[in-house]
N, C-alpha and C positions, 0 to 999 in steps of 0.2 A: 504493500500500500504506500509508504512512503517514497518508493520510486517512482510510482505514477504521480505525486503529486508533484514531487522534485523536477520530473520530465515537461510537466506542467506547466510549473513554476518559470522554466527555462522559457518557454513559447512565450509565456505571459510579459517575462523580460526581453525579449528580440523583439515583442510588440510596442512593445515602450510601456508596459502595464505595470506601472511598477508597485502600486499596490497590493494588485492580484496578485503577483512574484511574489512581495513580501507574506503574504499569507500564506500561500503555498509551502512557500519556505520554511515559514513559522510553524505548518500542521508539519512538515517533516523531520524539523529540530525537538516539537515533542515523541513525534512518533517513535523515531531511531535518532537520537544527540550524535550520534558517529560516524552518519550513515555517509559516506565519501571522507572519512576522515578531515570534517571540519570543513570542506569544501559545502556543505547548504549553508555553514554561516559566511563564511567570503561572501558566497550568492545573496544573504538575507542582509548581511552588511551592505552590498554595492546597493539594492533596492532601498535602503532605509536611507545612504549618502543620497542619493535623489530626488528624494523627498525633504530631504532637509530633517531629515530626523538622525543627525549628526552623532548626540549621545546615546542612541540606540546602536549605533550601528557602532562604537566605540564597543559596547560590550557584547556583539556579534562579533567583529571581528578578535575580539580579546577568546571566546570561546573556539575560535577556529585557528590560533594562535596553541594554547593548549591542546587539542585535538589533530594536528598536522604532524604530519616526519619534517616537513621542509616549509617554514612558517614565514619564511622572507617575504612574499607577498602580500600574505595577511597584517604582515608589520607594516609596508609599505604603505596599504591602504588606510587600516590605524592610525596609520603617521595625517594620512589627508583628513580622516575625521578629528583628529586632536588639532591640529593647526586650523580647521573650523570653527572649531568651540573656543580657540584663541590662548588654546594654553599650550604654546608652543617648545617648553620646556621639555612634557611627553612628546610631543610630534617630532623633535630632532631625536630623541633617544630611542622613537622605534625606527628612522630613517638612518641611523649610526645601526640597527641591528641590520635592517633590509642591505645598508653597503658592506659590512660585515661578511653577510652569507655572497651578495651577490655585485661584488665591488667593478664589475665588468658594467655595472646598468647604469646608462646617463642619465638617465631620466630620475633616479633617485639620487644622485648629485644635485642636478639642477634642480629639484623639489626642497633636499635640506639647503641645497643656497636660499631660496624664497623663505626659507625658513628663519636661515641668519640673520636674513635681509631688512624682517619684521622684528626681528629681537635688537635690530645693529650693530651687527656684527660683517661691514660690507668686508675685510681680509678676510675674513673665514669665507665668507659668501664667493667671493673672486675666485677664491682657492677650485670652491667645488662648479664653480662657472668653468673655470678652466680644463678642469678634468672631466665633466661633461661635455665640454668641445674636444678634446682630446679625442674621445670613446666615440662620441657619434659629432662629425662635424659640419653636418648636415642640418642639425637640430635648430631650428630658425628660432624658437621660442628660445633656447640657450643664448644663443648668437644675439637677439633682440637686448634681451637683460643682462649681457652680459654690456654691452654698448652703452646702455642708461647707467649700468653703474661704474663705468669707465668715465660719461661724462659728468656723472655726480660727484668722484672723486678728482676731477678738473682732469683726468686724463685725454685729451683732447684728442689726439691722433690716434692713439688705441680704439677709441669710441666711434671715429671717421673711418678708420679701417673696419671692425665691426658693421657698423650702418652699410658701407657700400659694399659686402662680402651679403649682407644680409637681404640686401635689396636686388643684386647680380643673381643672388639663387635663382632657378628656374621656379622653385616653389614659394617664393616669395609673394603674396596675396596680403596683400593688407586685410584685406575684411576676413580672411580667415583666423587670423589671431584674435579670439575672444579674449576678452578682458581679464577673464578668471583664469587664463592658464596664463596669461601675461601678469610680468611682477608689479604689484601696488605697491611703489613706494610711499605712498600714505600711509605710517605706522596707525 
């Protein structure tokens, strides 16, 4: 029964249902707690981050955390609902565990730099700007943030090189950069 509901669940989420997901998920977390080893709470987690139900899915993803062989992902997400809720203290400490397991991912570099970024901490921040260009140097949202805080810190031709490497991509679309994956420098 609980895989019928989890299989469910999954339709309900590629619908963009994300409530119906969460339920589904929810009847399969009571049903079976194990059932893909903590893989329905990732799933219950990612549905609850969508909804804006940020502390919820903090203690979904903490369940699926526990219940994992290889839990780097579920920290990672963790990391995004704790830097939600603004307590960005826990959101660097599960983002130090997701580069820990899986120090090869840019994408959780450039997440704890946005991280540093809101605590002020722009060297620490640069540090993990850099090494997420490094790793994927393609990453236009890296490239972007890393540029603003080049020119924030008066580094002026660091930030012109940036801007025009950022803007030369082929995948360079301004309107595809939403705001929310782009860094707020408004603490």
């Amino acid at each position: 029964m609980a895989a019928a509901y989890y299989h469910r669940g999954l339709i309900y989420a590629r619908l963009r249902m994300w409530a119906s997901a969460a339920d589904d998920y929810s009847a399969v977390a009571f049903l079976d707690p194990d059932f893909g080893e903590g893989l329905v709470f990732d799933n219950l987690g990612i549905a609850q981050m969508v909804q804006g139900k940020f502390a919820e899915a903090i203690v979904s993803f903490s369940r699926a955390i526990g219940r994992s062989k290889v839990p780097a992902m579920s920290y990672f997400k963790r990391s995004l609902a704790y830097q939600k809720t603004g307590q960005l203290d826990a959101a660097i400490s599960d983002m130090n565990a997701t580069i820990q397991s899986l120090p090869r991912y840019a994408e959780a570099h450039h997440r704890r730099a946005q991280q540093f970024l809101r605590k002020g901490l722009d060297g620490l921040a640069l540090i993990d700007l850099n090494t997420a260009l490094e790793l994927d140097p393609d990453d236009l949202y890296a490239r972007a943030d890393r540029a603003l805080l080049h020119e924030r810190l008066g580094n002026t031709q660091a930030a012109q090189d940036d801007f025009r490497r950022f803007a030369e991509s082929s995948r360079a679309d301004p309107r595809s950069l939403d705001r929310e994956a782009h860094l707020d420098f408004s603490r």
